[in-house]
VEXBAMI-131760 format. One record per residue (C-alpha): residue in one letter; x negated, y negated, z negated. Coordinates in steps of 0.001 Angstrom, whole numbers, plus 500000, padded with zeros to 6 digits. Layout:
BEGIN
AXYZ
...
END
This chain:
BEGIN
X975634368394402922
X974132371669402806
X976473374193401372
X974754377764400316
X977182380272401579
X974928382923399634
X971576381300397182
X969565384652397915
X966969386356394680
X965780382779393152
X966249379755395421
X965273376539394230
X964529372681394896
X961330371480394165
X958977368732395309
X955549368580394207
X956189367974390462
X957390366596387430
X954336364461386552
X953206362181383178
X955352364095380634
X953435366977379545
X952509365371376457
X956203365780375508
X956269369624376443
X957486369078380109
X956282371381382422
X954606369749386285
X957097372386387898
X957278371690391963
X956305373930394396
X954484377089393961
X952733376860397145
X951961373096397803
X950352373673400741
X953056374870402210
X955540371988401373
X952856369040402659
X952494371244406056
X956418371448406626
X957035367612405724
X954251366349407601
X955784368284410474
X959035366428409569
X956628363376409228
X958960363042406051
X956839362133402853
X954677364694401404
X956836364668397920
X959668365091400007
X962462367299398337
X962329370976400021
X964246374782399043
X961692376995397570
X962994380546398857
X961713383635396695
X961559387154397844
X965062387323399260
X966460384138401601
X970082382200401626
X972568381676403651
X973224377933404188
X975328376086406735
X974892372368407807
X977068370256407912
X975551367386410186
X973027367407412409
X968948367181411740
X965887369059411797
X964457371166409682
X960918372783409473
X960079376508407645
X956645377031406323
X954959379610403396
X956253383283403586
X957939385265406394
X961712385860405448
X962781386557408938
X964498383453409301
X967567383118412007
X969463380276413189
X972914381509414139
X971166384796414735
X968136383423417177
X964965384012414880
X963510380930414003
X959586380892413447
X957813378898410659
X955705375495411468
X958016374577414079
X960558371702414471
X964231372820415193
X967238370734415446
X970415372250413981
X973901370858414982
X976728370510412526
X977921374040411468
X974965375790412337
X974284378695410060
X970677379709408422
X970108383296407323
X967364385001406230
X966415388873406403
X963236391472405318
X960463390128404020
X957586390485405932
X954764388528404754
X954063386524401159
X956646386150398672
X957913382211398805
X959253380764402056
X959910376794402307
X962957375340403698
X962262371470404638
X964615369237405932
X964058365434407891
X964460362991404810
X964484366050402341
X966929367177400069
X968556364269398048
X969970365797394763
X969185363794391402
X966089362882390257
X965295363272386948
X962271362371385206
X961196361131388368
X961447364643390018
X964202366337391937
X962527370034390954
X964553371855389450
X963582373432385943
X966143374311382897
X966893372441380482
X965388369516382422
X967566369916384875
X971247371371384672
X970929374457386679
X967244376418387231
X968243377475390591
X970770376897393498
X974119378945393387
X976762380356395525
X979163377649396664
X976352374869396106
X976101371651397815
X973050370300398390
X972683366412400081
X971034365301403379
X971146362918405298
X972427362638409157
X968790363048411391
X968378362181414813
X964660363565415205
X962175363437417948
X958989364849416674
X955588363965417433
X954206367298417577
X956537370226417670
X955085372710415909
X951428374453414661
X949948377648414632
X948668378054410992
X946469380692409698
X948730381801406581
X946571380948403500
X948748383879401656
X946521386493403820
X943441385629401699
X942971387509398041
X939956385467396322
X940519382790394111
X938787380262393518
X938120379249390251
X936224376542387552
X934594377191384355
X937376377022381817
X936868374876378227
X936373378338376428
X934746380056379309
X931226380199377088
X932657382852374671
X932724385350377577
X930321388451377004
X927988389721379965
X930319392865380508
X933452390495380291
X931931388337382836
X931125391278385443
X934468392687384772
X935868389485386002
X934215388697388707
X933050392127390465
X936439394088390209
X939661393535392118
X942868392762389973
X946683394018390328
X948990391738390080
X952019393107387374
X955710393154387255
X955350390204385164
X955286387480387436
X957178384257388045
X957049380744388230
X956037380737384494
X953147382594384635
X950904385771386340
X949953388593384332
X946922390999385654
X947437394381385623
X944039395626384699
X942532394761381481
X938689394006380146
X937267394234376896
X938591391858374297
X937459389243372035
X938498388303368081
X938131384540369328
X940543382298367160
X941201378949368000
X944186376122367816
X946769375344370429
X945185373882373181
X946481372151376346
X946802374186379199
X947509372981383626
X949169374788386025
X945928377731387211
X944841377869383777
X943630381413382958
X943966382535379569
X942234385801377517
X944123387474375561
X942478389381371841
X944050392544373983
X941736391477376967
X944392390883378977
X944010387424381779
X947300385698382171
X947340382699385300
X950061379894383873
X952037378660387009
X953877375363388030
X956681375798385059
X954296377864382643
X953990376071378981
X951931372855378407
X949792374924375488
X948735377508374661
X946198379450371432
X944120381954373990
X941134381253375531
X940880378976378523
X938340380837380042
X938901379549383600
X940939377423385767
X942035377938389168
X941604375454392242
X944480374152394145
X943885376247397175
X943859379722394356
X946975378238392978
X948691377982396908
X947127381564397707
X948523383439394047
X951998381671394744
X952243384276397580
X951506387335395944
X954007389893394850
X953841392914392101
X951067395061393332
X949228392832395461
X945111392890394984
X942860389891393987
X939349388485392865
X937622385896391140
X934509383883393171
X932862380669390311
X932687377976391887
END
């Protein structure tokens, strides 16, 4: 058992989704930053959909209470193993009682905690990620415990240098279904100007700070996917995220890939970004 001593600004589990209930209003949920997860479980050689902590902005403090290895991947939290920093794409074997703690941020916004065999809370809906009302809490809490199994691990390869995908600012993005009701001006607002990424920003959805001219577009609710960029009348662009709704009535005007998605999971309030069609 892993028992969360403190749960930090928003930690959560997640795997890579809740999928095949949308068409009920379930969210996909899972990790922000898939890319992330896969790299740390493969490390683990654990399976890719492997249960993992999805650590926002501010880390835990966790203590094990049996032995096994664990992996961290995604942001820079300055992670420390009773107090011996402990870098990200690396395999390291913790002992019974050892204590993880995390400090400043220094580089993205979501850090991944993996574990050999992953994290075994209750699936539901075929998903251990947690999301509220799905699931009875939306994130971990003081006093938590959180299930893993015992791990005697050897790895094949140790650890990776990785060239942090959260670095980059262009997204890549696809034509949207509505994307054909966007002006000449609206288009070279889009896709020749940098955006600012608002205060409003979660797992839901990311608003842009900067706005374009609008439209008087109506149309009916629509389905919507995680990267789905929607135009406001206001001419505001709002990116829906891994728990964002299932539809929406604004404009799909275009849809990010699943490298944009990884890359936008790591930005914070203020942080810069473009648009490149592909």
């Amino acid at each position: 058992m892993l028992k969360v001593l403190k749960s930090g600004f928003f930690t959560t589990i997640q795997d890579l989704g809740r999928f095949g209930y949308r068409d009920i209003g379930v969210p996909i949920s899972g990790a922000m930053d898939t890319d992330s997860v896969k790299k740390a479980n493969l490390l683990l050689e654990n399976d890719p959909n492997a249960a993992v902590l999805e650590i926002t902005m501010t880390g835990p403090t966790l203590q094990f209470d049996a032995p096994t290895a664990i992996c961290l991947s995604g942001a820079n939290i300055s992670a420390t193993l009773n107090n011996i920093p402990v870098e990200n794409y690396q395999v390291v074997q913790v002992s019974s009682g050892d204590i993880l703690s995390y400090g400043k941020l220094e580089a993205g916004l979501r850090g991944y905690l993996a574990v050999k065999g992953g994290f075994l809370t209750e699936k539901v809906l075929q998903s251990r990620s947690q999301y509220f009302p799905v699931t009875s809490k939306k994130r971990i809490k003081d006093g938590d415990g959180i299930p893993y199994e015992k791990a005697a691990y050897s790895p094949m390869i140790s650890e990776v240098k990785i060239e942090n995908h959260f670095l980059a600012k262009e997204l890549e993005v696809f034509k949207g279904p509505e994307f054909d009701i966007l002006s000449d001006t609206q288009l070279a607002d889009i896709f020749s100007k940098p955006f600012t990424v608002s205060k409003e920003n979660n797992r839901m959805a990311y608003q842009l700070k900067e706005v374009i001219p609008g439209h008087e577009v109506s149309m009916l609710t629509s389905g919507t996917l995680p990267g789905t960029v929607q135009f406001t009348p206001a001419g505001r662009l709002i990116i829906l995220m891994k728990d964002g709704q299932t539809t929406g009535g604004y404009p799909r005007v275009l849809q990010l890939s699943e490298q944009a998605m990884d890359i936008l999971a790591q930005k914070k309030m203020g942080d810069k970004l473009s648009f490149r069609l592909v």
